[in-house]
N, C-alpha and C positions, 0 to 999 in steps of 0.2 A: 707614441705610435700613431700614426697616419695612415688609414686608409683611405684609396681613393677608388673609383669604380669608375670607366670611360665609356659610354654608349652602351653598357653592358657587354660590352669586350672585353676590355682590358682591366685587370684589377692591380692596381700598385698597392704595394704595402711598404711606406717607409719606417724604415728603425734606427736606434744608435745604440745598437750594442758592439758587444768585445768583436765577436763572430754570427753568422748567419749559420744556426745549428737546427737541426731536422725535426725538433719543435716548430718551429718556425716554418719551416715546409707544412708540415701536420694541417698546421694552423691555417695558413693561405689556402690548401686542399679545401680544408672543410669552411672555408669561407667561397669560393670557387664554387664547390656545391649547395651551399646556400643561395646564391649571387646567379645559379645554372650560368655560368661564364666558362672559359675553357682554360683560357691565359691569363697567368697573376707572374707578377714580377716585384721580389724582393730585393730593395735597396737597404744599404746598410750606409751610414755615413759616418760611421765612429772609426773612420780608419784615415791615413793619410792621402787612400787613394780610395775611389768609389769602389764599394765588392756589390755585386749585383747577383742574383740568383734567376732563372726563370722558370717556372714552373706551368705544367700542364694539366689538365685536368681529362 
């Protein structure tokens, strides 16, 4: 797992699992609110094509 945080904007959080599952959302949430950022965006790379999630805070 890769966290990245951009100008306190943007928060990426890269993964390689199976699927991007609502753990996973939970988790960027409450990183989000730690971080007071608004935008996190989950990448997944364990798939044949990039799955991306975006999330708001």
């Amino acid at each position: 797992m890769l966290i990245l945080l951009f100008m306190m904007k943007l928060f990426l959080e890269v993964k390689a699992s199976k699927e991007i599952v609502d753990e996973h959302t939970a988790q960027t949430i409450n990183y989000l609110r730690l971080a007071d950022s608004d935008l996190g965006i989950i990448v997944n790379f364990n798939k044949k094509t990039l799955q991306h999630k975006r999330v708001i805070h």
